[in-house]
C-alpha positions in Angstrom: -22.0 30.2 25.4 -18.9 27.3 24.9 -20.9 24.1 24.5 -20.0 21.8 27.3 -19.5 17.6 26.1 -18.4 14.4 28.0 -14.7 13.3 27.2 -16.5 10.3 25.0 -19.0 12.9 23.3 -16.0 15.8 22.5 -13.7 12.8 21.0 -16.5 11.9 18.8 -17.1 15.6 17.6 -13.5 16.4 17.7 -13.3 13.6 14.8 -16.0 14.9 12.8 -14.4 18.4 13.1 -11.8 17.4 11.0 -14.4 15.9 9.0 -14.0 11.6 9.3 -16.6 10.1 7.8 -15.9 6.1 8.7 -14.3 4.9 11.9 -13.5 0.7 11.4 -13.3 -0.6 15.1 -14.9 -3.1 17.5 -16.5 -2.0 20.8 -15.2 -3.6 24.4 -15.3 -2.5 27.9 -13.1 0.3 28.5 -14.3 1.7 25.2 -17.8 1.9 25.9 -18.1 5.1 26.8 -17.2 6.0 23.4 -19.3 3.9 21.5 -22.0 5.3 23.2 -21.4 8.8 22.3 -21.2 7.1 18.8 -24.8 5.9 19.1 -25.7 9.5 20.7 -24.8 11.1 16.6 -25.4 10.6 13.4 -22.5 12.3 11.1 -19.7 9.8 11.2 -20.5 5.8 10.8 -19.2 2.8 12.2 -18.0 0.0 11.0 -18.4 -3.0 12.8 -15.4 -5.1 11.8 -15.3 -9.0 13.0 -11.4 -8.6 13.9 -9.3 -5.7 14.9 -6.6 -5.8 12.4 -9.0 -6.2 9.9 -10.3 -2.8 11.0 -6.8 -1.3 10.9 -6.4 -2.7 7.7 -10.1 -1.3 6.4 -8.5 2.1 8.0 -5.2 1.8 6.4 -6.9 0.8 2.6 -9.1 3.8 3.3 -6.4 6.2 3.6 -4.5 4.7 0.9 -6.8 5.3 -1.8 -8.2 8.8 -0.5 -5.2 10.3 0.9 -6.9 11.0 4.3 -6.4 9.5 7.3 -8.4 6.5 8.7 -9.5 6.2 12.0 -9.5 2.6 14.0 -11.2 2.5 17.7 -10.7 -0.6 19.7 -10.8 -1.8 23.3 -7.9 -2.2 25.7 -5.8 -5.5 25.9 -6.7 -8.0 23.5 -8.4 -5.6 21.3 -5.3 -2.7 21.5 -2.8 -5.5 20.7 -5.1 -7.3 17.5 -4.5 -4.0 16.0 -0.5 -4.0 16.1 0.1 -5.5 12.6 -2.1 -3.6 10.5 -0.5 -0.1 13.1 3.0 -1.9 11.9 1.6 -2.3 8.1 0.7 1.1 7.8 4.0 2.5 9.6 6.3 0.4 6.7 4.5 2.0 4.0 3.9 6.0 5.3 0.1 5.5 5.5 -1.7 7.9 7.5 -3.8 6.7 9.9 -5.4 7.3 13.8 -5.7 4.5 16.0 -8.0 5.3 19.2 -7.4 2.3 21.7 -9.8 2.2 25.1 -7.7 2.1 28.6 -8.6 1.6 31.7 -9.0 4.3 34.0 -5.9 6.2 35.0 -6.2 4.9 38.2 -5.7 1.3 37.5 -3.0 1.9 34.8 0.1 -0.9 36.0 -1.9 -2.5 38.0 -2.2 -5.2 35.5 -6.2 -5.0 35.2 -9.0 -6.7 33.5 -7.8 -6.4 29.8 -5.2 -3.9 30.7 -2.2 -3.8 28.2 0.9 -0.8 27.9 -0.4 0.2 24.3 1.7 3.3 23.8 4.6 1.1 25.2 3.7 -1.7 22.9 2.6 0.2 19.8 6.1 2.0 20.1 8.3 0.6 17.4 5.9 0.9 14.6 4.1 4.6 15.1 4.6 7.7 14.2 3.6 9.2 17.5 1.6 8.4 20.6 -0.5 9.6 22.8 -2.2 9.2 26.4 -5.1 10.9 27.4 -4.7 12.3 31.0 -7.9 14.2 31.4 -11.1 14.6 28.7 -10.1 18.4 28.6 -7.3 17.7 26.4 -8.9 15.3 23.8 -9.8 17.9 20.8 -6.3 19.2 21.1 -4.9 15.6 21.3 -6.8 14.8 18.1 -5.6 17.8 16.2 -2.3 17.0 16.6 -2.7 13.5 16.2 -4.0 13.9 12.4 -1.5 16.7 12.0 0.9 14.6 12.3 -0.3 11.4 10.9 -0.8 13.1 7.4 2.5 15.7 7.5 5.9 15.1 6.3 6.1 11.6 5.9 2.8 10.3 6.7 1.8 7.6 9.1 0.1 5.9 12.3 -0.6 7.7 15.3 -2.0 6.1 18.5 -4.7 7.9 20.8 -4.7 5.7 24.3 -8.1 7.1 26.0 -8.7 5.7 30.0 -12.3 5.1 30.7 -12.3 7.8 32.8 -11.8 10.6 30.9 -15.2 9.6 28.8 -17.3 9.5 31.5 -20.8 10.4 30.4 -21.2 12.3 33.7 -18.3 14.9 33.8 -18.7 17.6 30.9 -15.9 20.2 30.0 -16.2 23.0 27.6 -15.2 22.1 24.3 -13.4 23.8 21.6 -12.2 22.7 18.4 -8.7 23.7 17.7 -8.4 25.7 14.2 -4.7 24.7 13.4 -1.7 23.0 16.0 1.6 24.2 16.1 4.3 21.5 17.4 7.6 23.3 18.3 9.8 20.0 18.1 8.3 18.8 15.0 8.7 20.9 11.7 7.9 18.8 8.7 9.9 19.9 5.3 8.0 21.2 2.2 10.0 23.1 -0.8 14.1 21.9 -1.9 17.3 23.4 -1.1 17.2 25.6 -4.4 21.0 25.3 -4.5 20.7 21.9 -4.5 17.9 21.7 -6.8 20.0 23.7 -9.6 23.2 20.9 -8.9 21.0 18.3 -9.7 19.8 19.7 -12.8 23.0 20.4 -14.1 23.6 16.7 -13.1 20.5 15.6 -15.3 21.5 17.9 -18.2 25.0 15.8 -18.1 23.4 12.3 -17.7 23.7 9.9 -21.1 22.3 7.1 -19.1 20.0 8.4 -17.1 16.9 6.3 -14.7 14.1 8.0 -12.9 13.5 5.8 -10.3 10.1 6.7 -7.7 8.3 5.1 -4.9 5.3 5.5 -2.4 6.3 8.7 -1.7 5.3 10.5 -5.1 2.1 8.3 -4.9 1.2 9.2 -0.9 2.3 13.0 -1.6 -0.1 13.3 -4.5 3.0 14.3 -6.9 1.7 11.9 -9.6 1.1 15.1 -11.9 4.7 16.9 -11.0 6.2 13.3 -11.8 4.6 12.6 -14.9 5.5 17.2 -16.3 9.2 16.6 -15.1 9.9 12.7 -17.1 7.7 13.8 -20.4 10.1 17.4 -20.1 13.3 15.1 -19.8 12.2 12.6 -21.5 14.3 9.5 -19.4 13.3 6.1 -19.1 11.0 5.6 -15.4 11.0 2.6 -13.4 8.5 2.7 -10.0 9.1 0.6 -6.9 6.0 -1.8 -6.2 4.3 0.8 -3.8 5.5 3.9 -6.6 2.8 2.0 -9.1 0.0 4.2 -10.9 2.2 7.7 -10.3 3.6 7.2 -13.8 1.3 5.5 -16.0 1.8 2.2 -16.8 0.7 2.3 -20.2 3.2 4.9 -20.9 5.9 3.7 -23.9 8.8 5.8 -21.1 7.2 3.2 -18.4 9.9 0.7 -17.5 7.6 -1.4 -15.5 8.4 -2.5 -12.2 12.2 -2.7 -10.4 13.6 -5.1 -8.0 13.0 -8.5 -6.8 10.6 -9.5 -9.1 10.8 -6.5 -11.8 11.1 -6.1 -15.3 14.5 -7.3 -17.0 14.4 -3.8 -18.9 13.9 -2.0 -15.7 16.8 -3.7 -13.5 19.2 -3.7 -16.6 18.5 -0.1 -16.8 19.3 0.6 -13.7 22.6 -1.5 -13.4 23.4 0.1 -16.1 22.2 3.8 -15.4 25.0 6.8 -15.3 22.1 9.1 -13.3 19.5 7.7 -10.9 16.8 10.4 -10.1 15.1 8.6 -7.2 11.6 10.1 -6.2 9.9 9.1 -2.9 12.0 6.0 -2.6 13.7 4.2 0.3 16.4 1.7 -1.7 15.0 -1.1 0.3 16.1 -4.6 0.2 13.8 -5.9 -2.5 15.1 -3.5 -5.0 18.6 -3.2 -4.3 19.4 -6.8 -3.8 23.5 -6.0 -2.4 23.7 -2.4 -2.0 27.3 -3.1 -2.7 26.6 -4.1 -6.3 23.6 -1.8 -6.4 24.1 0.9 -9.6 27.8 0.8 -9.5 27.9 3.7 -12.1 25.3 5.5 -11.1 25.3 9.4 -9.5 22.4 9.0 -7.4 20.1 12.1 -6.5 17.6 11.9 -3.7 14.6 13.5 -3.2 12.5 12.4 0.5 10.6 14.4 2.7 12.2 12.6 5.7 16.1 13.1 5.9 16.4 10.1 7.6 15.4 8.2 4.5 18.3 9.8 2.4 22.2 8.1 2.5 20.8 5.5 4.8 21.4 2.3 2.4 22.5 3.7 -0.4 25.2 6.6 -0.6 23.9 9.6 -2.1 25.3 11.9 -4.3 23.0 15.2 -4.2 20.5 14.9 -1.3 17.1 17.1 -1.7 15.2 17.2 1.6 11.6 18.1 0.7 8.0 17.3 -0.1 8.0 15.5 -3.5 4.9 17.9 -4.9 6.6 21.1 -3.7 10.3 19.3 -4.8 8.8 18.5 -8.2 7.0 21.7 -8.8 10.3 23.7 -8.5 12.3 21.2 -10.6 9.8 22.1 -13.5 10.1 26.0 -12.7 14.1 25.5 -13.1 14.0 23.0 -15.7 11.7 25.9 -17.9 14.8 28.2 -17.8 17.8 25.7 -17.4 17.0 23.1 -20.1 16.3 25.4 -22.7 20.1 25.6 -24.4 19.9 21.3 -23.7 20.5 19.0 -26.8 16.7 17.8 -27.4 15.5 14.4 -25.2 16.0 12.2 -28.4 19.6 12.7 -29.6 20.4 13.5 -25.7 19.3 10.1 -24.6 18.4 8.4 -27.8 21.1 5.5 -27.9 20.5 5.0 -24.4 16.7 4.2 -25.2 17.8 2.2 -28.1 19.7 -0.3 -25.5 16.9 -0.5 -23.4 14.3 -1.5 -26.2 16.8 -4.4 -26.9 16.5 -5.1 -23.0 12.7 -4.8 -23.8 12.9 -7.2 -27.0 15.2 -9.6 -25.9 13.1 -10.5 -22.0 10.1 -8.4 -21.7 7.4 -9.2 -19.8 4.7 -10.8 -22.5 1.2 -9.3 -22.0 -0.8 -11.8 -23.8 -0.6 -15.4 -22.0 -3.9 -16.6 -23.4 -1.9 -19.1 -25.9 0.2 -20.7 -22.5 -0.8 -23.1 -20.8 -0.1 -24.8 -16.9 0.8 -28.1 -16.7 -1.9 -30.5 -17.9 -3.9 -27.4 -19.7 -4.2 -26.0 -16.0 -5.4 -22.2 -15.8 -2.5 -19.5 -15.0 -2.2 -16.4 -12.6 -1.2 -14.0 -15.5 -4.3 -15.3 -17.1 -6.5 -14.5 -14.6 -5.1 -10.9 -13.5 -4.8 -10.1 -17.4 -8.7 -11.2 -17.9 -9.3 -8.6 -14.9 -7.7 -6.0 -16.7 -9.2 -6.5 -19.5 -12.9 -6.8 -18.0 -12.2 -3.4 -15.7 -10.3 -1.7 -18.4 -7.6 -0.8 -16.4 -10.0 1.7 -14.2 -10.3 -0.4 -10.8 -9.1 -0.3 -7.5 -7.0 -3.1 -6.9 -5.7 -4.5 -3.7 -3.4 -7.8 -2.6 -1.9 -9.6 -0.1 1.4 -10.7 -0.4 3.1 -13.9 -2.5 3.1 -14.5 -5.6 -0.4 -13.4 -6.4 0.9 -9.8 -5.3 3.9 -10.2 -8.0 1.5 -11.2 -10.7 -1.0 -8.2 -10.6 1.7 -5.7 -10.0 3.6 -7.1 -13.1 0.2 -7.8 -15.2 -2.4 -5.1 -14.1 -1.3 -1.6 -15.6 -1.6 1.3 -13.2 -2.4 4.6 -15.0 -3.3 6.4 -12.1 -1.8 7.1 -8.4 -3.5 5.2 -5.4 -5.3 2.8 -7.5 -2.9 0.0 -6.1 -3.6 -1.1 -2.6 -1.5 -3.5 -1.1 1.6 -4.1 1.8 4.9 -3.4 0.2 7.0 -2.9 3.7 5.7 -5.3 6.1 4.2 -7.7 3.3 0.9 -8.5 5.4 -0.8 -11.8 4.6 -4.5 -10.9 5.2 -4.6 -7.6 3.6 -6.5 -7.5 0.5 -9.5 -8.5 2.2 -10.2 -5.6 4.6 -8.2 -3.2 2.5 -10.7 -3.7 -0.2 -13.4 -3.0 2.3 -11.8 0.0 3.2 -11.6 1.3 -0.4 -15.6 0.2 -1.2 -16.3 2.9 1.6 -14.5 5.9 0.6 -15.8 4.8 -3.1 -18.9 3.1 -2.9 -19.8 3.1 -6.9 -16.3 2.4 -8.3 -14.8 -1.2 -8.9 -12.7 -2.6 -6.4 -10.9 -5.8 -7.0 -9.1 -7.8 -4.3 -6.5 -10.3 -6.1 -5.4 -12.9 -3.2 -4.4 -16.1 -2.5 -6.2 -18.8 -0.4 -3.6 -18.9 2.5 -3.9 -15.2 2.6 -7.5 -15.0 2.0 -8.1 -17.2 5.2 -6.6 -15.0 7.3 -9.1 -12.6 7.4 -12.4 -14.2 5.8 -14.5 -13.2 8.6 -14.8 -9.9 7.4 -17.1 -11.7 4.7 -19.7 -11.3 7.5 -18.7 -7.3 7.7 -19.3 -7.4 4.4 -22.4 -9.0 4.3 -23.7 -6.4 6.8 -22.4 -3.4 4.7 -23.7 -5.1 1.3 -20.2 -4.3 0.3 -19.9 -5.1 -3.9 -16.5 -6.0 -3.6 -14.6 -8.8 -6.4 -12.5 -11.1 -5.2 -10.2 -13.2 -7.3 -8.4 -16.0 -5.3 -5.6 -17.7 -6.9 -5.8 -20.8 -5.4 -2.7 -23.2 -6.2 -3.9 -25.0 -2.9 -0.3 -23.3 -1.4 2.0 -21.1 0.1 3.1 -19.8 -3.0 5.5 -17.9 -2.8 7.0 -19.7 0.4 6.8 -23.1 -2.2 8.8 -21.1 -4.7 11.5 -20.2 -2.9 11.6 -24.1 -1.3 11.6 -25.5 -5.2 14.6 -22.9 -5.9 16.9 -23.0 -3.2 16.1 -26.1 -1.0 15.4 -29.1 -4.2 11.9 -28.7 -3.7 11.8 -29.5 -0.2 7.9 -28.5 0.3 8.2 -27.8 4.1 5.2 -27.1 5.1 4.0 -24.9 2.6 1.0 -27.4 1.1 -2.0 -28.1 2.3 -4.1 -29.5 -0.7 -6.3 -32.0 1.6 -7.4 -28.8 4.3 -9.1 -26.5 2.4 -12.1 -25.6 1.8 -15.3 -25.4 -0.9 -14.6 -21.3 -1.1 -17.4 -21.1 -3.5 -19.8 -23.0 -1.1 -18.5 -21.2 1.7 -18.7 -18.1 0.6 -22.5 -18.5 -0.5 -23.6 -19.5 2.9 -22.2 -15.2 3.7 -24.9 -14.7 1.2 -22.4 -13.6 -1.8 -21.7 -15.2 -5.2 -19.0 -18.0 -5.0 -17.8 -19.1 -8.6 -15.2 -21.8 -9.6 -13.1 -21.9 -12.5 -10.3 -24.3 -13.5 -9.6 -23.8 -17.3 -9.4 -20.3 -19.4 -12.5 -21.2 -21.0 -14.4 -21.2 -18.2 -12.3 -18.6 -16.9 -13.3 -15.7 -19.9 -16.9 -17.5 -19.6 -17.7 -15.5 -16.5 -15.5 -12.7 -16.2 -18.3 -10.4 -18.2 -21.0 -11.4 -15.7 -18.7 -10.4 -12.7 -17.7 -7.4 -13.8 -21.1 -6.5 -15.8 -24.6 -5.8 -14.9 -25.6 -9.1 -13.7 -23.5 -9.3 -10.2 -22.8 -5.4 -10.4 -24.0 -5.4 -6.8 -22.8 -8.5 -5.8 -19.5 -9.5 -3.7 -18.0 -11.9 -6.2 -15.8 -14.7 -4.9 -13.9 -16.1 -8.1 -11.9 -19.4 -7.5 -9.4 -19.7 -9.7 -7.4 -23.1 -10.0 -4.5 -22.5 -11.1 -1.0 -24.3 -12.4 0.2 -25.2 -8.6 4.0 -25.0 -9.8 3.8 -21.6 -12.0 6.7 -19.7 -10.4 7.1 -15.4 -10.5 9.3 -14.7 -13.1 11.6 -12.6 -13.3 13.2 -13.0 -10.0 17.0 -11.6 -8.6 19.9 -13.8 -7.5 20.3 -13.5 -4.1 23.3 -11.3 -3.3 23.6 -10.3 -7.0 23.6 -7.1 -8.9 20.1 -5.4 -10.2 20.7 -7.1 -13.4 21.7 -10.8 -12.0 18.4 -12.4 -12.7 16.2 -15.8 -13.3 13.9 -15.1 -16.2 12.1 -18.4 -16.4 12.1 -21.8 -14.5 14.4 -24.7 -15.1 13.3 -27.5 -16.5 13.8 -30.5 -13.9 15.6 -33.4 -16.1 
């Protein structure tokens, strides 16, 4: 006999059918139906967030260190529209997740009701797809296709809109699970055009100069392992995009480090100079091309995206490859088995070229020991305080940001050896991120180290969620470096307006984080000088606060600048590499 279940109830199962484990929301009127089907189950649990984009940003760090979409419910109005930046976050960045807003009933929809908002309308822009629920009968297959299409091709946030009245605990329907969705007008790609595939090996056998250059989209389609076989059989140089960090390891002597704004002068020299980019999951956006028009000027450029409209639309590409990046990659290393094989080997092939970049690498590399710097007046530094982080977690945490400088220094500081270990808002750049992102990530891995390096102006924009946290008992470590600033926003106002400070201070309104933080019940801890600094880093990340959430103050040298950064409207190679002193 079919099993019969109220629109609230079957929306509920339907989301353990495809097997969620967490939904992050807050409850409100026209989603009470709902969260009382919740209440009514036991498989998936709840998170009671203090702020709806914190829970779309719980959702959306979830996802990005699992690979499976997260799942946000919220109320109608206020509630639907609280969740539009973290919906717009995850949509910049291809990050899989299912938002479930509360409506009210059909009947009332443009009337302009209590709390009543036009959430597919507004939500438009910055999803993947939408949905609105007409009658409870159509929920399971409405949530099949929603996470079929949230995770498929190129992944990202799909919006469920449910009216009251289709979860009224009164009216049952039968209910059935869908086993698999077929959509006729959406077909995402998978494998290369192999004609195309064998042009662009010829075009990598050719290459003296040659750049493999990968984003998000080798990291968020699990082609880490196809990257890493493909550059080790070549044997080129490999640079990775902020959000491409972790799917080639960063310890690795082929790893470039990091290209574009505030990349390594090895990595954006190579580039410049490059006869062959190979680009991997990237969308040659404005923080690493700088001017497309001086962007690679030698360069053939091949292109490998699951979503054609990624491909040709900055940059002009040479030989286009529509495709998943696993699948892609997978069939490069099938072809490059029997195409390479008559191929000078990788060293004399590309051996001068490497010599030029280890002369990049000599002359401006990034140094990875600070601890003999110092700020001004013996002040503490950021690339202190990220390297002592590495050090302590040997490399093996999850790490989320915000964005600012803080963002800049773990990227360039914290080596990521493994895909999806780096959690943070490269498209939108999302102050308030790290935060609930981190929360997110404690979830789906409850005994692993997660690290949330912020900054106090982004840290305040979602400290509530210390509460959530208290109420989960959520170890998370938080390392805030506090130059008592806008730091970034302060950098850019020292360096192109004569350190006109507009705004960007606010040294005399901030609080005792340390205090604060205790009265949540955690373990605030202030540090101004690398002594005290490598005094307590074993006890955060040791036995003693292994259980804790750690909130580490960090003062830090107020006018440390990222370095390096581009020239605004240069070339990848026109750079600052360190700050002039002011005479």
């Amino acid at each position: 006999m079919t099993e019969r279940l109220s629109g609230g109830d079957m929306l509920i199962r339907a989301l353990h059918d495809e097997g969620v484990e967490y939904i992050f929301g807050y409850p409100g009127g026209a989603a009470l139906h709902i969260y009382d089907a919740i209440f009514r189950q036991q498989e998936i649990e709840h998170v009671l967030v203090r702020h709806e984009q914190a829970a779309t940003h719980m959702a959306d760090g979830y996802a990005r260190a699992t690979g499976r979409p997260g799942v946000v419910l919220v109320t109608s109005g206020p509630g639907a529209t609280n969740a539009i930046t973290g919906i717009a976050t995850a949509y910049m960045d291809s990050i899989p997740i299912v938002v479930i807003s509360g409506q009210v009933p059909n009947a009332q929809i443009g009337t302009d009701a209590f709390q009543e908002t036009d959430m597919v309308g507004i939500s438009r822009p910055v999803v993947k797809h939408s949905f609105l629920v007409r009658t409870a009968s159509e929920i399971p297959d409405v949530v099949k296709k929603a996470f079929y299409i949230a995770a498929s091709g190129r992944p990202g946030p799909v919006v469920i809109d449910v009216p009251k009245d289709t979860t009224d605990p009164n009216e049952t329907y039968a209910y059935e699970y869908p086993a698999e969705v077929s959509l006729r007008s959406y077909k995402p790609a998978s494998g290369g055009h192999t004609g195309q595939i064998r042009t662009a090996i010829r075009a990598l056998r050719e290459a003296q100069r040659p750049v493999i250059y990968t984003g998000g989209g080798v990291v968020q389609g699990d082609a880490s392992e196809e990257l890493v076989a493909v550059a080790k059989k070549l044997g080129f140089p490999v640079t990775n995009t902020l959000m491409g960090l972790g799917a080639f390891p960063g310890d690795d002597p082929q790893f470039l480090g990091m290209l574009g704004m505030h990349g390594t002068y090895e990595a954006n020299c190579a580039m410049h100079h490059a006869d062959l980019i190979f680009a991997i999951g990237a969308r040659f956006d404005d923080r690493v091309t700088n001017n497309p028009a001086k962007f690679c000027p030698q360069a053939r450029i091949i292109h490998i995206d699951v979503d054609p409209a990624s491909i040709a639309k900055i940059i002009d590409v040479d030989i286009p490859i529509v495709g998943h990046c696993k699948a892609v990659l997978g069939e490069f290393l099938t072809a490059l088995e029997t195409e390479i094989t008559d191929t000078p080997s990788k060293e004399d092939h590309v051996g001068a070229w490497w010599q030029r970049i280890q002369q990049w690498r000599d002359e401006h590399g990034l140094d990875h020991d600070q601890s003999e710097r110092r700020g001004a007046g013996g002040s503490l530094l950021p690339q202190q305080v990220v390297q002592a982080v590495y050090r302590a977690t040997e490399g093996d945490a999850y790490v989320t940001s915000d964005v600012g400088q803080h963002q800049m220094f773990a990227a360039q500081y914290y080596r990521f050896t493994e895909p999806r270990r780096w959690i943070n808002s490269g498209g939108l750049g999302t102050m308030g991120f790290g935060l609930p992102a981190a929360m997110g990530v404690q979830f789906a891995f409850p005994n692993k180290t997660v690290v949330c390096i912020t900054g106090e102006g982004s840290f305040m924009m979602n400290m509530q969620e210390l509460s959530t946290c208290m109420q989960y008992s959520l170890p998370i470590k938080i390392i805030n470096l506090n130059n008592q600033a806008l730091g970034m926003v302060k950098q850019w106002q020292d360096m192109q307006y004569a350190g006109r400070h507009s705004h960007s201070t606010y040294r005399d309104a901030l609080p005792d984080f340390s205090q604060m933080v205790s009265s949540f019940g955690h373990v605030g801890i202030k540090v101004t000088t690398l002594d005290e600094l490598n005094g307590v880093i074993p006890d955060i990340f040791g036995d003693r606060y292994r259980n804790d959430l750690v909130f580490l103050d960090a003062h830090i040298d107020p006018d440390e600048h990222v370095y390096p950064m581009s020239i605004k409207g240069g070339a990848l190679n026109d750079m600052v590499l360190e700050k002039e002193e002011s005479s």
